[in-house]
N, C-alpha and C positions, 0 to 999 in steps of 0.2 A: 623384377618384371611381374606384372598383371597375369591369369589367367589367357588373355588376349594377346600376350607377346610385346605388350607394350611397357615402357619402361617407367617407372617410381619414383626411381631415385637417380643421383647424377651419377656418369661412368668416373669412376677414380683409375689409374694406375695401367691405362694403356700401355701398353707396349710401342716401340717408336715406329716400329712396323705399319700396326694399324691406325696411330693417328695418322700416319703419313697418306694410306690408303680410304681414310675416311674425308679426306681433305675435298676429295672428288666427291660431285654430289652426287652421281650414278652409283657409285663404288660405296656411297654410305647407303642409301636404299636397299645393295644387297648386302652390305653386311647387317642392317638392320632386318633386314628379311629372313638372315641365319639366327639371328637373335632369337626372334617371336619363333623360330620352328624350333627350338633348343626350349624354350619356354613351356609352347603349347605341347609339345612329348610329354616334358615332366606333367605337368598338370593333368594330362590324360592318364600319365601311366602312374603316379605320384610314387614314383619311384626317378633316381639318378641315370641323368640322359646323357652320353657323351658320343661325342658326334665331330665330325672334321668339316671345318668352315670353307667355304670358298677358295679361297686363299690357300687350303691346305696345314690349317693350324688347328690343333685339338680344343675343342672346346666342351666344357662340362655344363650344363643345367641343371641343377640339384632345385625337386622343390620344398616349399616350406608346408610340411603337412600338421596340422596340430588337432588331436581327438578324429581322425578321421577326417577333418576338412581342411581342402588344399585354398592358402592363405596369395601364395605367389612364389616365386622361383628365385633364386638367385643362378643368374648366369657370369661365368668368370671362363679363365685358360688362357689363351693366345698361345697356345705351346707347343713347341716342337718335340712330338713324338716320335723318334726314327724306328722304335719297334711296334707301333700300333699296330693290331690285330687288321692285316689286309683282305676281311670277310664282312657278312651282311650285318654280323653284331656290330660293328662299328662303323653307321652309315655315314657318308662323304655327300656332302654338298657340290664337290668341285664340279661336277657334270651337270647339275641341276640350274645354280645358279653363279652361272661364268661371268666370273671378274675380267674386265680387260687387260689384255694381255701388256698391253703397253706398262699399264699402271705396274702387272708384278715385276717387267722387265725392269723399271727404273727403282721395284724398292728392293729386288733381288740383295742388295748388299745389309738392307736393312734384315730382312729375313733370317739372316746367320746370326743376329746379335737377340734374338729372341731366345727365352729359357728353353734349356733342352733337359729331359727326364724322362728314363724309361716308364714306358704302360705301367711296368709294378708299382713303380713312386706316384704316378699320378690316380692307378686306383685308390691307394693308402690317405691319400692326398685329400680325392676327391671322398673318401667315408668320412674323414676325421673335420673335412671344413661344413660336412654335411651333419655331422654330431652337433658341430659349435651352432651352426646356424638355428638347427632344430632348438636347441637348450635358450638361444637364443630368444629363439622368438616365443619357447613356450615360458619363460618367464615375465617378458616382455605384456604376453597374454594374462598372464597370471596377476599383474601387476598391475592391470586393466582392471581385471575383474572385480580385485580388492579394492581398486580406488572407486569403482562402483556401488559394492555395497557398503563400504564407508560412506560413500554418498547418500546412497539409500538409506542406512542407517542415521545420519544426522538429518535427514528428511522426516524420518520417523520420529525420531527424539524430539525436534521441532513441532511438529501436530502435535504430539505428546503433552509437550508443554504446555503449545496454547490451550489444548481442553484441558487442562487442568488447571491453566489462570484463569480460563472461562467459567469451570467450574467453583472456583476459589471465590471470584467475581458475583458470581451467581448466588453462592452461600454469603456472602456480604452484604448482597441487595436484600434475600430473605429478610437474613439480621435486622437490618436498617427498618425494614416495615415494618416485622414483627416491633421493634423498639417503638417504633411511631405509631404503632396503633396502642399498644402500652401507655406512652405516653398520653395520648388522644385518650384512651380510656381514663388512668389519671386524672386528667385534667378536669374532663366533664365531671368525673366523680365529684371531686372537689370544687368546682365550681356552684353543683347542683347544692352541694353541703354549705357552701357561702350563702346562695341563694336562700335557700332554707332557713336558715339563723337571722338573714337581715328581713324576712318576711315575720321572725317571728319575735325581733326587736323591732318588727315596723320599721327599719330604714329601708323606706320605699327607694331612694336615689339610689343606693348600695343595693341594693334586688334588681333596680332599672338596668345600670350600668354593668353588673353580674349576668343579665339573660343576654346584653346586648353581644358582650365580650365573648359569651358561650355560640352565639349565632355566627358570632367573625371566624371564631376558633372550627366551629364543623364545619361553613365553607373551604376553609382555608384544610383543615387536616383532609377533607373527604374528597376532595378534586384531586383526580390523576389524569384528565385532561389535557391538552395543548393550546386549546379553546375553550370558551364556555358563554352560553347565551349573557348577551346583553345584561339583562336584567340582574343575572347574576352576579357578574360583576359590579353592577352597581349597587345592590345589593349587599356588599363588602362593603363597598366604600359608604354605603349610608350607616353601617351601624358601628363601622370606625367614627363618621363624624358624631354619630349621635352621643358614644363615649364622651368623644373630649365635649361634647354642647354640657355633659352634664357634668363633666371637671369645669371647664371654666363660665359656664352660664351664659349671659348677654353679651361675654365678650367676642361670643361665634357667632356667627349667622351663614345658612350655608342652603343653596339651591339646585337641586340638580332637575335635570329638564331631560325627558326622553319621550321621542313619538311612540305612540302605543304601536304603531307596525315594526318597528325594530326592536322589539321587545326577546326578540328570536333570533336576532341579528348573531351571529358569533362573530367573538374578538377572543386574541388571544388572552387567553390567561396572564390575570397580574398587568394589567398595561395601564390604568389610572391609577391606583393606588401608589405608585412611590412617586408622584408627582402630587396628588395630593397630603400626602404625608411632611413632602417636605415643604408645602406650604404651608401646611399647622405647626411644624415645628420650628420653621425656622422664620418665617414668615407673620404668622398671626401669631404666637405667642409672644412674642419677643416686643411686640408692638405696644405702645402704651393704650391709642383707644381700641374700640371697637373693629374688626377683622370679618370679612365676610369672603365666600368662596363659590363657584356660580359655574357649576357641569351642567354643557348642555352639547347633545347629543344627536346628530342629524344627519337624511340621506342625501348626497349632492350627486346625481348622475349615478356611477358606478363604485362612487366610492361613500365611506366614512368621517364626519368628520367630527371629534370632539373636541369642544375649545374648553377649556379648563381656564378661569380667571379668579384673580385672587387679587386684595387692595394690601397686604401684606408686605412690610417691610424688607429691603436685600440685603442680606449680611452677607460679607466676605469668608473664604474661607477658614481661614483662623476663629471666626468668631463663632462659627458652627462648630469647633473643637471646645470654644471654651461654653458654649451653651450644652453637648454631648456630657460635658466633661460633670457641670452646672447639675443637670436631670438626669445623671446616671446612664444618659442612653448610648448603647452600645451598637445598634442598629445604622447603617451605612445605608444610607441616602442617598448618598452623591453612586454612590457603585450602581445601588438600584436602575436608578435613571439612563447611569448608562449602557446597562447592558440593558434596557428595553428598547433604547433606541440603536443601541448595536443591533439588536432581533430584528426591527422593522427594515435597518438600512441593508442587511446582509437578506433577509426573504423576499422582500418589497422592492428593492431597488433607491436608489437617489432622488425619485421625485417621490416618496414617503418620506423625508427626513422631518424629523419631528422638529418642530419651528418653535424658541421662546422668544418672546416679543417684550419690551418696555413701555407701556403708553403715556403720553402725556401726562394724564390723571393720576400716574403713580400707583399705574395700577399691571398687574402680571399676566401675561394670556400664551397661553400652552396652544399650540395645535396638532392634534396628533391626527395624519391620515393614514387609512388603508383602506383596499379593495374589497367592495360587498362580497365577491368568492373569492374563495384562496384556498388551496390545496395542505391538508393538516399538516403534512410530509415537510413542508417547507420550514416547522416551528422544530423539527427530530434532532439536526444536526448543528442547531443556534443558539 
């Protein structure tokens, strides 16, 4: 039972007595009525309440006290006491709250076949069920508490960890910069020191192609960006083409077209260059004549559009393994491409899919669109 006299748990182990007397729904109100007053004693007094039922049957309420606080009661008895103490220490319901009379006359025979035990046995009785109960329930609590701060504890161990793969993570990213500014410094070093030597054997081509590749190299190492103006971007891709114009000479020709008002424009980072990369590589080189390539760059409404065309040959895939394979190049193309247009399809939406087209002419046309605003947040998690 509750504090309130209400009951918890289901009644087990009746007596034939009082299911018979509970059968009546008048007859179960009051003895559910002696219940809650056997209940609410203990709870008040938090000490063991025995008291005589309605009916005239002993009934004990022992409550469950644990650290000082009363948890709930367990009520039990049905019993016939024939020496119960006939005084105010052991208060009697049968006046207060009268069972009908009919009812006791017809379980009258049931009555005799209820436990009988002297007041001695049933105090002894009611200490030792009130011992168990108690042990009971303060393990029961005990068993609570540990499974809590087990809890707690693998809650704590858990954060624990994560700040420390956070931190782990963290020292990794460091490493990583520190290594790539290392590198980035490296490189210019060595590069300035190429540049140098081929100024001072006069190969002008070898000095051209060395400050070009240095200007690709500190865009590319110095942007930590998600974006970056127009101009910049193309800006890469001009001194990428202008390398290979001075590898293969007449065989390139290459134009790129931008309005001077979108010169400020932001586009995501890296979003031309592996399209035209793999059009010089797998496209115009591979081609016997002449290869020419044609960025151009404009505003339509609210959006971007760059059409990227190339008269460059298609090879199949297989044949871009054995040209990879041919020029040592270890760089993925095909990957490129697609995770830029995975980025536009997943921020942008399905009507940004970046479109390649076949012409007539034999010739390649890219179209890549996106939104003059876009929120940077959209490029974090792509």
């Amino acid at each position: 039972m509750d504090y309130k006299g209400e009951p918890v748990t289901e009644k087990t182990d009746f007596s034939e007595f009082c299911k018979f007397v509970r059968e009546d729904p008048n007859a179960r109100k009051i003895c559910m009525s002696s219940d809650a007053y056997g209940s609410i004693q203990a709870a008040v007094t938090k000490k063991t309440h025995i008291y005589i039922c309605p009916c005239g049957l002993v009934e004990i309420a022992i409550p469950i006290v644990i650290n000082g606080h009363y948890l709930g009661g367990f009520i039990g008895g049905q019993i016939n006491c024939p020496d119960v103490p006939n005084d105010i220490s052991i208060p009697s319901l049968k006046n207060v709250m009268k069972q009908d009379e009919k009812i006791l006359r017809e379980s009258s025979k049931l009555i005799s076949k209820t436990n009988k035990i002297s007041y001695k046995e049933l105090i002894s009785i009611s200490e030792l069920v009130s011992l168990i109960i108690t042990q009971m329930a303060k393990n029961k609590m005990l068993k609570i508490k540990e499974n809590k701060e087990i809890k707690e504890n693998l809650e704590t161990l858990k954060e624990k960890r994560k700040l420390t793969e956070i931190k782990y993570n963290l020292k990794e990213v460091q490493l990583k910069i520190i290594r790539s500014q290392l590198q980035s410094h490296f490189l210019y070093n060595c590069l300035n020191s190429i540049s140098n030597m081929a100024i001072i054997e006069e190969a002008e081509k070898t000095n051209e192609i060395v400050v070009k590749f240095s200007e690709y190299l500190r865009l590319a190492f110095e942007n930590k960006k998600t974006s970056i103006k127009m101009s910049e971007e193309l800006q890469t891709v001009d001194d990428y083409l202008k390398i290979q114009k001075i590898r293969f000479g007449d065989k390139l020709d290459y134009k790129i077209i931008l309005d001077d008002n979108l010169k400020n424009q932001k586009i995501p980072y890296y979003t031309i260059m592996p399209f035209v990369e793999d059009a010089v590589v797998y496209g115009i080189i591979p081609k016997v004549d002449k290869g020419t390539i044609e960025i151009n760059v404009s505003g339509v409404k609210e959006d971007i559009i760059i059409v990227i065309k190339n008269n460059g040959i298609i090879i199949s895939e297989e044949d871009k393994i054995v040209l990879n394979n041919y020029y040592k190049e270890n760089k993925d193309y095909k990957f490129e491409i697609e995770n830029v247009e995975k980025r536009f399809l997943e921020a942008f939406g399905k009507d940004y899919d970046i479109k390649r087209e076949k012409g007539s002419n034999k010739e390649t046309t890219i179209t890549i669109k996106y939104p003059k605003t876009y929120k940077e947040e959209v490029f974090l998690n792509v």
